[in-house]
PLY file of the C-alpha trace (Angstrom):
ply
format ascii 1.0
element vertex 257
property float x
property float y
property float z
element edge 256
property int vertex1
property int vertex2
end_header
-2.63 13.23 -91.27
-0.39 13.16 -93.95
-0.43 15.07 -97.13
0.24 12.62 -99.57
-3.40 11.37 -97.83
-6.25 13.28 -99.50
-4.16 12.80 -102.95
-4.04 8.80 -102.45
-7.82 8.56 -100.73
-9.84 12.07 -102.55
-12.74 11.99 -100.13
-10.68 13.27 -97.18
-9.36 16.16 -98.79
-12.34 17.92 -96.60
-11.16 15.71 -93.63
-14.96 14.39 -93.71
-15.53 12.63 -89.96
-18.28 10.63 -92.20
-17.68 9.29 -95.71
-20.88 7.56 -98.17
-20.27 5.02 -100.91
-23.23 4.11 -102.75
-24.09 2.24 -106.20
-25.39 3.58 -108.81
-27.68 1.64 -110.56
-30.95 1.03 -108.95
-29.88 2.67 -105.72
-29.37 6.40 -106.59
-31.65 5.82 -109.78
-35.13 3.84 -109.57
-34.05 1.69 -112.70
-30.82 -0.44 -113.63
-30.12 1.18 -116.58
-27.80 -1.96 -117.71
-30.67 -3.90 -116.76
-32.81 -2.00 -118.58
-30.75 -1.82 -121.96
-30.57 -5.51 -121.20
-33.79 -6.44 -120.81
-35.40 -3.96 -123.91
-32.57 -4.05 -126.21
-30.32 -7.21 -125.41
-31.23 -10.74 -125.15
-34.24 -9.92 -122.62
-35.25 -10.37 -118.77
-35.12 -14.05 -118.27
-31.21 -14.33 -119.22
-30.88 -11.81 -117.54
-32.02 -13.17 -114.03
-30.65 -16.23 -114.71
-27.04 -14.67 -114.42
-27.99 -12.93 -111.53
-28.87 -15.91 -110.08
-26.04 -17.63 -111.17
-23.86 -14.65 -109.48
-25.74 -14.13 -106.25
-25.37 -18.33 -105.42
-21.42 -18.67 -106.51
-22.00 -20.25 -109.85
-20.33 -17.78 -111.90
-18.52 -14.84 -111.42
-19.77 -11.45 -111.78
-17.79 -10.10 -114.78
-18.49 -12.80 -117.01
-22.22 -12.89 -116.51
-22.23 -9.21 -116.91
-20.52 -9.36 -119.80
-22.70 -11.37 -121.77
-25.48 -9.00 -120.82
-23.83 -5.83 -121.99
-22.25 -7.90 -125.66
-26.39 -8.94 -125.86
-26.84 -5.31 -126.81
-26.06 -4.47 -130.51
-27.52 -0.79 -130.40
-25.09 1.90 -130.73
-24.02 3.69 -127.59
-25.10 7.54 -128.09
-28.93 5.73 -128.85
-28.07 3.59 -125.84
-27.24 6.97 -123.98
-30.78 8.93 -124.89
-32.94 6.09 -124.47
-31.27 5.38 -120.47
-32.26 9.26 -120.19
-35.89 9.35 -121.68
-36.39 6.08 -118.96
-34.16 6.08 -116.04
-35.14 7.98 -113.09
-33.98 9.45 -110.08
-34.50 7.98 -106.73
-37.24 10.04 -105.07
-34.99 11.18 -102.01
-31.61 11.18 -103.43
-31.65 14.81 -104.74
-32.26 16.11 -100.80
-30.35 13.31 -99.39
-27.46 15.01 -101.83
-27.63 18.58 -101.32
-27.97 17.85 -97.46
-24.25 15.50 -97.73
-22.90 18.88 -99.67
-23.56 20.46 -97.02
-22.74 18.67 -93.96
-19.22 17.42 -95.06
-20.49 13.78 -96.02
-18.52 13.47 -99.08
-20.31 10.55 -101.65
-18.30 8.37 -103.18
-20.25 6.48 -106.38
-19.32 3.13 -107.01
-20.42 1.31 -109.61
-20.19 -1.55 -111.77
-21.88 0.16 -114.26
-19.89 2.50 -117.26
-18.76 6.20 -116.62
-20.00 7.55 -119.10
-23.59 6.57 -118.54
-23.48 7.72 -114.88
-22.00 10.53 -116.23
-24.73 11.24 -118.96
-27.66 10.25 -116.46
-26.45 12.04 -113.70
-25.96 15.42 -115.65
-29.65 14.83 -116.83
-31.43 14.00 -113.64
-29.48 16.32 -111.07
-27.33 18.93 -113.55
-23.34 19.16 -114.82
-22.61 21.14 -111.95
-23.65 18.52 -109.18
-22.27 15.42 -111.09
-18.76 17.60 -110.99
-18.66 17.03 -107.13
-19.09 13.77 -107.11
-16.24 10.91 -107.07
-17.22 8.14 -109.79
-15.52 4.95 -109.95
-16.79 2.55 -112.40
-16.17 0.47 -115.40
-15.64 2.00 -118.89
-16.36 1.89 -122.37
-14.91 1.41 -125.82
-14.99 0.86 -129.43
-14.76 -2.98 -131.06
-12.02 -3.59 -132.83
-12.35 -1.99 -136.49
-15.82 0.10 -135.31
-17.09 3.23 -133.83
-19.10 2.99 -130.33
-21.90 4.85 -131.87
-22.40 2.13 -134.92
-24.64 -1.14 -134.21
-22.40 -3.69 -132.27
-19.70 -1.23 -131.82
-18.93 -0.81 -128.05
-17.87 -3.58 -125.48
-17.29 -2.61 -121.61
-13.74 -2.29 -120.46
-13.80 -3.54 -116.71
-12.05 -1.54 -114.10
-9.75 -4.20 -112.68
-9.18 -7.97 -113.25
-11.33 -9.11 -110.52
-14.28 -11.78 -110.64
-16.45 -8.24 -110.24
-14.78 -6.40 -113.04
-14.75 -3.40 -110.16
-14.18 -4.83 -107.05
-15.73 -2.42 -104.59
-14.16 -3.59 -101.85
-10.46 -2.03 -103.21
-11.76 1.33 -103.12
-13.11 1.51 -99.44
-10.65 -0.89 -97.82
-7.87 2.04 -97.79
-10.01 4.16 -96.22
-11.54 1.57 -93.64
-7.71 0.40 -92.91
-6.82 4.45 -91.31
-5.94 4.86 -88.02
-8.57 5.36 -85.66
-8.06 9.11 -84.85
-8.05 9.76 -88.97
-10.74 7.40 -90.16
-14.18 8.86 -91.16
-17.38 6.53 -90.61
-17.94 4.82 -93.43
-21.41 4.40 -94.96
-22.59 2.48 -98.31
-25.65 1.55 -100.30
-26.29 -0.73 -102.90
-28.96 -3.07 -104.21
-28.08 -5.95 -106.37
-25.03 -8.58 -106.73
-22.80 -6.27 -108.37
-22.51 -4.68 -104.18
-21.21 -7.70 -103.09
-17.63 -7.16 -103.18
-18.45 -4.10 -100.65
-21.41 -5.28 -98.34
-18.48 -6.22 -95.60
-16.34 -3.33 -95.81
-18.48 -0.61 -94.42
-19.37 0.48 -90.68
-23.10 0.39 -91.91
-24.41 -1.47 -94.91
-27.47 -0.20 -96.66
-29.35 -3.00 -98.59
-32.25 -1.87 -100.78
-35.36 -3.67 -99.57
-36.49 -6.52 -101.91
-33.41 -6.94 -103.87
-30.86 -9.47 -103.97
-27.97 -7.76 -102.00
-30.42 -8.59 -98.91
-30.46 -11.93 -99.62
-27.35 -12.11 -99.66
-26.52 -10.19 -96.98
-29.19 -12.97 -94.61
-27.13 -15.82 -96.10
-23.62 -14.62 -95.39
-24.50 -12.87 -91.78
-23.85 -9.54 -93.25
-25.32 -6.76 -90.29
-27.25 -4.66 -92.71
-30.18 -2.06 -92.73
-33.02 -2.22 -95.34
-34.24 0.86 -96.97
-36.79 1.66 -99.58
-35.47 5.17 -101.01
-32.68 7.86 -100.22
-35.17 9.33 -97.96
-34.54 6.28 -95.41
-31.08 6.55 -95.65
-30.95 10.42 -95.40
-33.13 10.18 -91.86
-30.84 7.19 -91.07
-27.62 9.11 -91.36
-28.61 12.29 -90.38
-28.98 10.80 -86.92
-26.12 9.07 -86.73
-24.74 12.27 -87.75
-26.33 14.65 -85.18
-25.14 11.94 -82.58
-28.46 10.40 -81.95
-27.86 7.06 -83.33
-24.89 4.88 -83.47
-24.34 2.53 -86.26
-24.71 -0.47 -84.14
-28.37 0.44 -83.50
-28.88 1.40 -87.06
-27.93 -2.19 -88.43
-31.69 -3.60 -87.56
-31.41 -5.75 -91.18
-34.59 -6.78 -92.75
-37.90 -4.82 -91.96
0 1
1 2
2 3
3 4
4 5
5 6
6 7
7 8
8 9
9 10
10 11
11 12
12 13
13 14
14 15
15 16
16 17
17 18
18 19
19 20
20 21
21 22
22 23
23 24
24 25
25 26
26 27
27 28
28 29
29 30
30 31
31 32
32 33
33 34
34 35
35 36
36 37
37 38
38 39
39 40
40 41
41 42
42 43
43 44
44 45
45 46
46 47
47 48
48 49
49 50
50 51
51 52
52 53
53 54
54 55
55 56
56 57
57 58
58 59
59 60
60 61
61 62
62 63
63 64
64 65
65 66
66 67
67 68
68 69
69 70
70 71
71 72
72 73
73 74
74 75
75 76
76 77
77 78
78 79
79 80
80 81
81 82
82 83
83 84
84 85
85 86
86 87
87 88
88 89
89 90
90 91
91 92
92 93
93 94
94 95
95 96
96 97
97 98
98 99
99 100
100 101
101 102
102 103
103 104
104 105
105 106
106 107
107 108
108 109
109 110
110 111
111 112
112 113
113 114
114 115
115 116
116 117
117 118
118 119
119 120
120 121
121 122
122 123
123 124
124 125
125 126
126 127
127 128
128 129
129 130
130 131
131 132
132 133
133 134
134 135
135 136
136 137
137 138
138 139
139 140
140 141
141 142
142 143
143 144
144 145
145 146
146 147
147 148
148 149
149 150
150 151
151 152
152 153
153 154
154 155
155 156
156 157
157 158
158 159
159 160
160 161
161 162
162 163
163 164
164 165
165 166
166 167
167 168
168 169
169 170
170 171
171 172
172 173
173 174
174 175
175 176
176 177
177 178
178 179
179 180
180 181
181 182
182 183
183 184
184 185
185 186
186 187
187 188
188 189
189 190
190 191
191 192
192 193
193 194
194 195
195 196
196 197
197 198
198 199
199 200
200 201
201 202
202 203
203 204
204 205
205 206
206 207
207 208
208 209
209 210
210 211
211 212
212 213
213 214
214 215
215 216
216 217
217 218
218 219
219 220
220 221
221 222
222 223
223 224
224 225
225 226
226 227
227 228
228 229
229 230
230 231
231 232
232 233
233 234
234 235
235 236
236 237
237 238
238 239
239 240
240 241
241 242
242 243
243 244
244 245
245 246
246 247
247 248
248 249
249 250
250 251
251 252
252 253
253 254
254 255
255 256
């Protein structure tokens, strides 16, 4: 392998033989926390689904309907930032399912379409500074309006990550790793729940689709192999077989349940 390899892709720098991308939002934590600020403190639930349904049937691009959720929310980011941590929790499993990856060599990679520094903030709240420091975060960002402070009312506005139809297409970050040759590529895992996983559900060698949520719909109408799970808990069973050697991938992928 070559050096300049763990500097271009960071989740080999512990030459991993198994690698886990995962969302954020509703898949490590119980609630969407942009969801959430939309729905309580933006223009409110219905819109809300309405984009998502826009998204998940190829009426409108991801970014865009995003967008408008996130510029629906006038309430200035650090109140943005407690109220996501007094009512955003962790997923039930994910703290075990975490300290097992740490150590096993199963680097996680999170990525989101979500803002750092909410991860960030949520993350250093529900599992400690210390933990969120091993983790790789890739995800949108955030910054002031023109003329304002993020932490005044209508102040911030998301800054996307690329200039894709996703604002952070997935995809981009795993495809390097996916494209090594086969004696240097890790097994490549990822979980997600909702349309903002799209851009990744075919880049994977198993596919993780939150059960009840749209990526699984999605995921039936493209012909995307996929396993269901309800919390890290599935996931950490599912993997730690595949793992030990007891399960390939291929008999993993059992989709719906």
């Amino acid at each position: 392998m070559g050096s300049a390899l763990p500097i271009a892709l960071p989740a080999l720098k512990t030459n991993p033989k198994f690698i886990f991308f995962t969302d954020f939002d509703g898949t490590i934590t119980v609630q969407d926390s942009n969801d959430y600020m939309t729905d309580n403190l933006g223009f409110g639930t219905a819109l809300r689904k309405e984009g998502n349904a826009d998204v998940l049937y190829g009426r409108r691009d991801f970014r865009d309907s995003f967008r408008d959720m996130l510029d629906s929310v006038k309430t200035p980011f650090n109140e943005c930032i407690d109220i996501l941590r007094q009512n955003i929790t962790l997923d039930p499993g994910f703290k075990a399912f975490f300290e097992w990856a740490s150590e096993n060599n199963v680097p996680i990679v999170v990525l989101s379409g979500g803002m750092t520094p909410v991860i960030r903030a949520l993350l250093a709240h529900l599992l400690g500074e210390e933990a969120v420091d091993t983790l790789q975060i890739v995800s949108n960002d955030v910054a002031p309006r023109d003329g304002k402070s993020i932490n005044e009312e209508g102040g911030w506005q998301i800054v996307f990550h690329d200039d894709s139809g996703f604002g952070h297409d997935k995809s981009l970050e795993i495809r390097p790793y996916a494209r090594l040759p086969a004696e240097e590529r890790p097994v490549l895992f990822y979980a997600g729940d909702g349309v903002s996983d799209l851009s990744a559900a075919k880049e994977t060698d198993l596919l993780f689709a939150k059960s009840g949520r749209d990526l699984v719909t999605y995921c039936e109408k493209e012909e995307v192999v996929f396993t269901t799970f309800n919390d890290f808990s599935d996931i950490h069973n599912t993997v730690k077989e595949i793992v030990a050697g007891k399960l390939t991938v291929k008999e993993a992928a059992t989709g719906r349940k």
